[in-house]
C-alpha positions in Angstrom: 0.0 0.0 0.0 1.2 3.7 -0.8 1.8 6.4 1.8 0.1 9.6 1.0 3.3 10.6 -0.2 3.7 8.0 -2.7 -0.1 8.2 -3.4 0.0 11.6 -4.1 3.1 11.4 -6.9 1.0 8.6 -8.5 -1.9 10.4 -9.5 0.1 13.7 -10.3 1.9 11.4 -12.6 -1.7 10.3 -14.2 -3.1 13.9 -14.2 -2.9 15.0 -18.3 -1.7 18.3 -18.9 -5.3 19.1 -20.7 -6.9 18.3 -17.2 -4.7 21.0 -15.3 -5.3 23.5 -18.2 -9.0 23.2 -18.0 -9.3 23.1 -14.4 -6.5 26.1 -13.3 -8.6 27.7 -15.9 -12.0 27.3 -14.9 -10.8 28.1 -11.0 -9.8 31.5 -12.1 -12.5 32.5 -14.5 -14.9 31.3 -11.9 -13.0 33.5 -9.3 -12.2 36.8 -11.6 -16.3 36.3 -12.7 -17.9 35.3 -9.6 -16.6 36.7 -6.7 -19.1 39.6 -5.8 -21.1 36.5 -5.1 -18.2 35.1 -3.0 -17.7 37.7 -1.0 -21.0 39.5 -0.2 -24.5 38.1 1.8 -26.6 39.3 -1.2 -29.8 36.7 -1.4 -32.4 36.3 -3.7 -36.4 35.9 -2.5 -35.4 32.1 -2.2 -32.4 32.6 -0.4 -34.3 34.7 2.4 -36.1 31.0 3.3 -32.5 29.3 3.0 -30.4 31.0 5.7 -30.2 27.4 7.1 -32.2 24.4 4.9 -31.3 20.7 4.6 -31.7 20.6 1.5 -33.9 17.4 2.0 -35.5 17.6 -1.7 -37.2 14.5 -2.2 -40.7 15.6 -2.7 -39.1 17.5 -5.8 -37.2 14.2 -7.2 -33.7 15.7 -6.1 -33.2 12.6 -3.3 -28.9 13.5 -3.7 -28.7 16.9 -3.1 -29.4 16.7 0.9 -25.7 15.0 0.5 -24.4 17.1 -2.6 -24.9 20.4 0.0 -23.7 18.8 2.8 -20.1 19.1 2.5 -20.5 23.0 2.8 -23.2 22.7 6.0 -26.5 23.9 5.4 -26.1 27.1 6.5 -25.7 30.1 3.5 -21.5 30.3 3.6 -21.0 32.5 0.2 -17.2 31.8 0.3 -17.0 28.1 1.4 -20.2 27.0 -0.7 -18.8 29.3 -3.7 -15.7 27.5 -3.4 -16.6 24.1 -3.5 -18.8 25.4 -6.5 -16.4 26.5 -8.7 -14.1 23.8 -7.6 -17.1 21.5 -8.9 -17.4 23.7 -12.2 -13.6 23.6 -12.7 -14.3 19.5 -12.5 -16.6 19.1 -15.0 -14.7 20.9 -17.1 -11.8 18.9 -17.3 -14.2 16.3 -18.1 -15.6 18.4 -21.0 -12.8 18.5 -22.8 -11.3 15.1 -21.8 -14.9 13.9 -23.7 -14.1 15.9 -26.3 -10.6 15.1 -26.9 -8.9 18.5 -27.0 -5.5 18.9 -27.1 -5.1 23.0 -28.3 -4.5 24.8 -25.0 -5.9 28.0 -26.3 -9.3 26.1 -27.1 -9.4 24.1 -23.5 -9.2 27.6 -21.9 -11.7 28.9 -24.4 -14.0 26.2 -23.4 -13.7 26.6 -19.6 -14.4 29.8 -19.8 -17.8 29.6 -21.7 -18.6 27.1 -19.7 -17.6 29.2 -16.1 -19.1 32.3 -17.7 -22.3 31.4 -19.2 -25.3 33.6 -17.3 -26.7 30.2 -16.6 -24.2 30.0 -13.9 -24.7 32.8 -12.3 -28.0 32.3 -12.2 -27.1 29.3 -10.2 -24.9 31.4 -7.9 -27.9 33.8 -7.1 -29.1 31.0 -5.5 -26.2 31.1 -2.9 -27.7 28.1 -0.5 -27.4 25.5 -3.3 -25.2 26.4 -6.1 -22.7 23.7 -4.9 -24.5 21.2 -5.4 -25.7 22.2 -8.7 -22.9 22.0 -10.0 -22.2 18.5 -8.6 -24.5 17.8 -10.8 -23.6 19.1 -13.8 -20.2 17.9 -13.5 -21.9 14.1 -12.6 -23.9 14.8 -15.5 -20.8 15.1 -18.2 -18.7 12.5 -16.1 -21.5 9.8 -16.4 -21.2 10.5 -20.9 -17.2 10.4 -20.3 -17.2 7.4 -19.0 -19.4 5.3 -21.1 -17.5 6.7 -23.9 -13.8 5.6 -22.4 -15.0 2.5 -21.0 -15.8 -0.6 -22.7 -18.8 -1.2 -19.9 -18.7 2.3 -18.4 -22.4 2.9 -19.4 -22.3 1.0 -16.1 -20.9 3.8 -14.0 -22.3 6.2 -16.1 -25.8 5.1 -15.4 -24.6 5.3 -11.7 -23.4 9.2 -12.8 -26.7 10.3 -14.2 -28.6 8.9 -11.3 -26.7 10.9 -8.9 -26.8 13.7 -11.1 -30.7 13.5 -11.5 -31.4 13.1 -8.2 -29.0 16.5 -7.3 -31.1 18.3 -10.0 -32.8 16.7 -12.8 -31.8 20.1 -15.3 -28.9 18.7 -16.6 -30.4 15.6 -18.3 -30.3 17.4 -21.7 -26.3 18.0 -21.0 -25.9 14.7 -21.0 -28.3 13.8 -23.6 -26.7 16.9 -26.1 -23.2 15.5 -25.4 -23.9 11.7 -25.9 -25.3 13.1 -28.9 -22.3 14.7 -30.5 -20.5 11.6 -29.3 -22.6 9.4 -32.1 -22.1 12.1 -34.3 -18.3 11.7 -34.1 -18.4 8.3 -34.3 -20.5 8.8 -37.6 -18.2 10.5 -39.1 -15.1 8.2 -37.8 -13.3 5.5 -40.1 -14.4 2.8 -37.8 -16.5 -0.8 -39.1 -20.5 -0.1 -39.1 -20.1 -2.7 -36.4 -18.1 -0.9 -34.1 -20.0 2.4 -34.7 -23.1 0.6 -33.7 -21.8 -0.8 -30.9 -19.9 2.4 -28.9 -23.0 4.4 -30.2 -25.4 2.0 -28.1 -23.8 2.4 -25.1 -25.1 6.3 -24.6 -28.2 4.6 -25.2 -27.4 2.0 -22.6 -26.4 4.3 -20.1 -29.1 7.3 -20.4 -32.5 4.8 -20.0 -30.4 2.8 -17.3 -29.3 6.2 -15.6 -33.4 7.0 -15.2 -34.5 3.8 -14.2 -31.9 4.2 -11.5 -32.7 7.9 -10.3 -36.6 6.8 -10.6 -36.1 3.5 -8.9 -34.5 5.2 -6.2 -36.9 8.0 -5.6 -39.5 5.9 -5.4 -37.5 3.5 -2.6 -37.0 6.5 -0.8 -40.2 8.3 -1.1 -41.8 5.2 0.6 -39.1 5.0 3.2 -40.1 8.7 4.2 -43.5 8.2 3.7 -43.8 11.3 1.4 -45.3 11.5 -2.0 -44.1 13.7 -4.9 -45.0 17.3 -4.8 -46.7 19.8 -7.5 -44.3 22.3 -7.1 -42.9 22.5 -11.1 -45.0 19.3 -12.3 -42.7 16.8 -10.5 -45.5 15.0 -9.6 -46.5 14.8 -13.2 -42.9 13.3 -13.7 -42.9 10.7 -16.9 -46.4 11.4 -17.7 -47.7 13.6 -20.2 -51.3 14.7 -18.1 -53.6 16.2 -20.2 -50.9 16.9 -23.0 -51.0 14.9 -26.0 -47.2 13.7 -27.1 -47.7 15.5 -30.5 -48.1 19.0 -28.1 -45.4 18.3 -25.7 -43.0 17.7 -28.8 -44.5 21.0 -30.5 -43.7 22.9 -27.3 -40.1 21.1 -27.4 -39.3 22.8 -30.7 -41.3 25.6 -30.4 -39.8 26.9 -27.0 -36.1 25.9 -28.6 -36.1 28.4 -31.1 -37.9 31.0 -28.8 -35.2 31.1 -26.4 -31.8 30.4 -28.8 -33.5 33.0 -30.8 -35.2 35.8 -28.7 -34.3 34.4 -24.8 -31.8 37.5 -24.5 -29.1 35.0 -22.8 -26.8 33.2 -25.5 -27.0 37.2 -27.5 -28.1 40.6 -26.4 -26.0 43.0 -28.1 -23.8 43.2 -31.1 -20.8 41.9 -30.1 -22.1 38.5 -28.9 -24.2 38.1 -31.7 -21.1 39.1 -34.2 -18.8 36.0 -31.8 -22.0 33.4 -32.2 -22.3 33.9 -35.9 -18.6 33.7 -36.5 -18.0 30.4 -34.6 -21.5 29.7 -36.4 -19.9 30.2 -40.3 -16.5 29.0 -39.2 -18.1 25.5 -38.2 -20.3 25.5 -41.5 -17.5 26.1 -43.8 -15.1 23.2 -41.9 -17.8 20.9 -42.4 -18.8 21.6 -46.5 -15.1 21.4 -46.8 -15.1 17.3 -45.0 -18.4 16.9 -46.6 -16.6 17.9 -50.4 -13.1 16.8 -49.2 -14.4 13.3 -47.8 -17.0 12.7 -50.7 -19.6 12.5 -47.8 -22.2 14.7 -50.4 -22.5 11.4 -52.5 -23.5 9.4 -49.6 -27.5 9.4 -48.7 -26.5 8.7 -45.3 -24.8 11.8 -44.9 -27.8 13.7 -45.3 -29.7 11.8 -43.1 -27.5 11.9 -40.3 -27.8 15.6 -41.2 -31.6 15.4 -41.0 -31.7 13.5 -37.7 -29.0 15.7 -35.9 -30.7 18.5 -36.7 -34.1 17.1 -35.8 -32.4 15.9 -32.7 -30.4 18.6 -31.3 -34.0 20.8 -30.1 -35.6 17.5 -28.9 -32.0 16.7 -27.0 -31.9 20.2 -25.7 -35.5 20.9 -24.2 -35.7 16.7 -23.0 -36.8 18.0 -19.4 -40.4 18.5 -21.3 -40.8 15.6 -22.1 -40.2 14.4 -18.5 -41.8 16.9 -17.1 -44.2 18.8 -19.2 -46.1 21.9 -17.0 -42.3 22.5 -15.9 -41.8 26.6 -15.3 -38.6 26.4 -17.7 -36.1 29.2 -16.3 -32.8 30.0 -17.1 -31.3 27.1 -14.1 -33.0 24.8 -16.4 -31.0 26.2 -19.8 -27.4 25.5 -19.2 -26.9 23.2 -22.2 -27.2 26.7 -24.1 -23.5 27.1 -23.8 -22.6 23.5 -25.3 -23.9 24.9 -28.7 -20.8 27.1 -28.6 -18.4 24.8 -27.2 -19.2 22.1 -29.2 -18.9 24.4 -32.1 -15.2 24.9 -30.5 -14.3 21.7 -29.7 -15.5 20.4 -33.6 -13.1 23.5 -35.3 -10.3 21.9 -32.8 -10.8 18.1 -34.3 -10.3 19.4 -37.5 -7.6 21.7 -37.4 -7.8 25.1 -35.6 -6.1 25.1 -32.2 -3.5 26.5 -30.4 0.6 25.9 -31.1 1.0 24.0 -27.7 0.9 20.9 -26.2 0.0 18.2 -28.8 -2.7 17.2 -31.1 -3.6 13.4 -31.8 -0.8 11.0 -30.9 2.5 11.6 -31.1 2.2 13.9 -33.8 3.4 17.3 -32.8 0.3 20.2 -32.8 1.6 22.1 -35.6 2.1 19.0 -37.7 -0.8 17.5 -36.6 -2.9 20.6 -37.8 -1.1 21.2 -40.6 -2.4 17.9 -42.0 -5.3 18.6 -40.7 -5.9 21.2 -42.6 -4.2 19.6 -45.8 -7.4 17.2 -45.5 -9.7 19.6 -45.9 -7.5 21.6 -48.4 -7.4 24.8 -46.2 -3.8 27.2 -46.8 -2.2 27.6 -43.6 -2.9 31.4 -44.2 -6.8 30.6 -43.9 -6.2 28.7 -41.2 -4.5 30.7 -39.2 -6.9 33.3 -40.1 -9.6 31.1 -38.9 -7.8 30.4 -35.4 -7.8 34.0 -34.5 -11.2 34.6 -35.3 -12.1 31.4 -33.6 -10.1 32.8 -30.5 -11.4 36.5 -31.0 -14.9 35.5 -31.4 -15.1 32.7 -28.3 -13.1 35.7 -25.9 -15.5 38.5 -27.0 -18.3 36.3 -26.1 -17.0 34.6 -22.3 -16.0 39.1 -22.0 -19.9 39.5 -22.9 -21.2 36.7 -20.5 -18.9 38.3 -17.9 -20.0 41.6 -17.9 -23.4 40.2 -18.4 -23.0 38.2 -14.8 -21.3 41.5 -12.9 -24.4 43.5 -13.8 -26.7 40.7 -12.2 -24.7 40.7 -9.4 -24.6 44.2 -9.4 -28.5 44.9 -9.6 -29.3 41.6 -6.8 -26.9 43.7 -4.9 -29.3 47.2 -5.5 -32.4 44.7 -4.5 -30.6 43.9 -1.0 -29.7 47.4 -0.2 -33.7 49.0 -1.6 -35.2 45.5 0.3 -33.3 47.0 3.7 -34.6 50.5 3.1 -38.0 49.3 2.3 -37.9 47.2 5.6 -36.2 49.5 8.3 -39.3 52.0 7.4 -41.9 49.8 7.5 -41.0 48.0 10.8 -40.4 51.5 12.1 -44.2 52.3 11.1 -45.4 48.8 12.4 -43.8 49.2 15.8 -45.4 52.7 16.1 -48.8 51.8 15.5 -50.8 52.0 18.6 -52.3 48.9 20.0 -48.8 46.5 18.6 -47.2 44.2 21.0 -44.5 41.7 20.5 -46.5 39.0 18.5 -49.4 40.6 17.7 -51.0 38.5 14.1 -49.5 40.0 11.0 -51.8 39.8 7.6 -50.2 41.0 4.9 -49.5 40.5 1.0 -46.2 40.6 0.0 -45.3 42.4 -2.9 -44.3 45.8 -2.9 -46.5 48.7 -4.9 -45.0 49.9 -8.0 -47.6 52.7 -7.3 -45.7 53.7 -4.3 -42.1 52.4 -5.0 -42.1 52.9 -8.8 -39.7 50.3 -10.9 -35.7 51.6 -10.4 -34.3 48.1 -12.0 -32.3 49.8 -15.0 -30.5 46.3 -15.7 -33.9 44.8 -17.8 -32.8 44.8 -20.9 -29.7 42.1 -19.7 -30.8 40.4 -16.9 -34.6 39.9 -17.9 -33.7 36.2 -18.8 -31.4 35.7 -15.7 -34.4 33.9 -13.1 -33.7 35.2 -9.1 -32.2 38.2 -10.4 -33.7 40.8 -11.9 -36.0 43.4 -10.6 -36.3 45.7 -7.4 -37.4 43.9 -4.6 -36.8 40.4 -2.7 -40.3 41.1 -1.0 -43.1 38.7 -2.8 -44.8 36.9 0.2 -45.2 38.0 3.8 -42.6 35.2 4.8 -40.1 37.0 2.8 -41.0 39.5 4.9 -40.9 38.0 8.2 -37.3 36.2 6.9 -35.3 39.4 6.0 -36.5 41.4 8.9 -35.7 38.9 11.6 -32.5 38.1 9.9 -31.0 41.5 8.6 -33.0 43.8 11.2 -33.1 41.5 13.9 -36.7 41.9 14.5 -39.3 39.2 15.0 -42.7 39.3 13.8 -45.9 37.0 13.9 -47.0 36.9 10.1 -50.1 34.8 9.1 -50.2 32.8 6.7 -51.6 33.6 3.1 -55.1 32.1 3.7 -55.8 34.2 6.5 -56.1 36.7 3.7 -58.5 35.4 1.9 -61.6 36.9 2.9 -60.0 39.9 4.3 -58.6 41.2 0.7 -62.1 41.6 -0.2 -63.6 43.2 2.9 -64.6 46.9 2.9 -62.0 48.0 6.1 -59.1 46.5 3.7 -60.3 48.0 0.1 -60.5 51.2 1.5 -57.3 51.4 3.4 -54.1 53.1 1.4 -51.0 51.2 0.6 -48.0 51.9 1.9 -46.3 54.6 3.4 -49.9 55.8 3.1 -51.2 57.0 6.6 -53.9 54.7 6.9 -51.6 51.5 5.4 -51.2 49.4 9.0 -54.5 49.0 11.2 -55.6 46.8 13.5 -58.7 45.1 13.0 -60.0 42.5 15.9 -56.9 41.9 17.2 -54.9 41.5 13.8 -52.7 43.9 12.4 -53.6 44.5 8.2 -50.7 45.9 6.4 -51.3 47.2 3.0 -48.3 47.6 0.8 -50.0 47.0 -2.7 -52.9 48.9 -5.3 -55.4 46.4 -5.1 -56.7 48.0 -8.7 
């Protein structure tokens, strides 16, 4: 048996140079990008009901992620959860590009940092109390395709993989679906037997229906154990089953929604720089494959155009997968991180065939400017077109992780502004509500939970980025009176006695209420038979 010593030189020795380039990489994009998140206590609404949760998830499917969080407590630790976050990220994106074979140094760290700066991931981070496991998952997720594809039976482990990664958070199903996906594809257009195709190909097959038996097998084992039952919340309970949807309108909304968020969701392009760095990447990937298509004689083949047909047919259904499982699903941006393998596979295809960096090495032995060199001699590209395509492959992939940076600091920036205006908003009102004649300590609190725009008109100047970026945008943290009665005992240090919503139900409607003025209107707090009413919305 090895010492730690010993142990730890053997696995340095067994560590590829790719794997230290995409994870150093990924650790310090995720730090330059993400650390207003690491070091401030900025929650979203959710996070006010998280300051300590065990993540105990199982009546929403997710029966791993009471153990994915646990390594960081369950208390809301921005700095050691963050870490263990990115750490996570940085994981799964040495796995990324170990899947897809890249060698070019310049491309791995292109890759890790779409992949670190994508808004889907600060999304994630908004949502402080659970972003490390998250990204357990998504690195689970791309581990459980890399190792059915390295493994002659590890579809086995990889089944195990997308359990684990499914019960953690069942949104990154379609990564795994996209990237076994693009592994077929390659094997398509591989010189292996039909034989041998057919075979590796089955095994993402093998592993992604195994994977779900698994995850649902266990939920249900567990469920039973706990004597709990599946919850509405997001159409979990629905989970497998199409409801009242027919299959020919799920699918619809599977293709329909794809092109209305890649097209108008405001996430993978807002402004004229992304959009210039997507549709450069875009015609750079076209024109490499008409040149194997011409260069390969793949145009003469009727194959060719149906693999064409079904990849394209494929890739929306692959992407928006989680409809299919779960159909009445509220699909926010969490949900949409597979967005940002469209542009890394788009990378990690140029790489295959030619355009990378002049480091490290390329396929084999073969040194990486030789190896591109030839490359590029099979798909009859001058090395002055393709080192013109390299920098505009570089140019466009850094213009675009600069965009999705910036993008993430103004989120961060305007989730700060909703903190600091929430705090405002609070001191002033429990101020008013201790001054009212007639309170005590615990005195019943009815309220709705919103905040007027009548009163507090809309100051969020950050809409036009961060309207596709869920837990993020907008003014206020305030929409129920929990929210309430979670930031003002936590961040004021008061404690109130808020009712719950149904004790509003008739009294929205009574006279005393419709007549009373929101807040800071005079007449906004009252107390009406022993209950204090609190008013902080038009009710036209």
């Amino acid at each position: 048996m090895k010492n730690p010593e010993q142990a730890w030189i053997w696995i340095k020795s067994h560590i590829k140079q790719e794997w230290k380039t995409a994870f150093g990489s990924a650790v310090l994009f995720g730090l330059l990008i993400h650390m207003p998140m690491l070091l401030s206590d900025i929650p979203n609404h959710d996070g006010l009901d998280s300051m300590y949760f065990d993540q105990n998830m199982i009546t929403s499917g997710r029966w791993f992620l009471t153990v994915a969080c646990g390594f960081s407590s369950y208390y809301t630790l921005p700095w050691v959860i963050g870490l263990i976050a990115i750490l996570n990220l940085a994981l799964a994106s040495a796995a990324l590009t170990e899947f897809l074979e890249i060698k070019s140094r310049i491309s791995i760290i292109l890759v890790s940092g779409l992949l670190v700066s994508f808004p889907a991931a600060a999304s994630t981070f908004a949502y402080v109390f659970t972003m490390d496991g998250y990204m357990l998952a998504l690195f689970l997720a791309i581990l459980s395709v890399l190792l059915t594809a390295r493994f002659r039976r590890g579809f086995l482990g990889g089944m195990v993989c997308l359990a684990l990664s499914m019960g953690t958070y069942q949104a990154y199903l379609p990564f795994a679906v996209l990237l076994s996906l693009y592994g077929i594809l390659m094997l398509a257009m591989s010189e292996l037997s039909l034989k041998e195709k057919l075979q590796r190909g089955m095994k993402y097959l093998y592993m992604g229906v195994l994977g779900i038996i698994l995850y649902y097998a266990v939920l249900r084992v567990l469920l039973v154990i706990q004597g709990k039952v599946l919850d509405d919340y997001q159409g979990i309970n629905g989970m497998a089953s199409l409801g009242e949807k027919g299959l020919f309108s799920v699918i619809k909304s599977m293709y329909g929604d794809f092109f209305a968020f890649t097209f108008k969701g405001n996430v993978l392009y807002h402004n004229i720089f992304s959009i210039a760095g997507v549709m450069i990447l875009s015609g750079l990937t076209l024109l490499v494959l008409v040149r194997l298509a011409l260069r390969k004689k793949w145009w003469k083949s009727i194959w060719f155009y149906l693999i064409l047909l079904l990849a394209a047919g494929g890739v929306p259904a692959a992407a928006n997968v989680i409809l299919l499982v779960s159909p009445d699903v509220n699909y926010h941006l969490l949900m949409r991180y597979q967005w940002v393998l469209f542009l890394i596979l788009m990378i990690a295809f140029l790489s295959r065939n030619g355009f990378g960096s002049a480091s490290g090495e390329e396929t084999g032995a073969i040194p990486s400017d030789q190896g591109r060199e030839r490359e590029r001699q099979k798909l009859g590209i001058s090395d002055t077109a393709g080192a013109l395509g390299c920098w505009l492959m570089l140019a466009a992939a850094a213009v675009l992780i600069l965009n999705y940076a910036v993008t993430d600091n103004i989120a961060y920036s305007n989730l700060a502004k909703r903190y600091e205006k929430t705090y405002a908003y609070c001191v002033r009102l429990l101020d008013r509500i201790e001054q009212t004649e007639g309170y005590y300590q615990g005195i019943p609190i009815a309220m709705i939970g919103v905040v007027g725009d009548e009163e507090y008109p809309p100051t969020d100047i950050t809409g036009s980025v961060t309207s596709g970026m869920i837990g993020i945008p907008g003014d206020s943290l305030l929409y129920r009176g929990e929210n309430y009665q979670r930031f003002i005992q936590n961040y004021l240090g008061a404690t109130l006695n808020i009712l719950p919503p149904e004790a509003m139900a008739e009294a929205y409607y009574a006279e005393f209420y419709r007549k009373m003025g929101s807040f800071p209107a005079a007449d906004s707090i009252q107390i009406v038979d022993g209950i204090m009413y609190i008013k902080t919305e038009n009710m036209e």
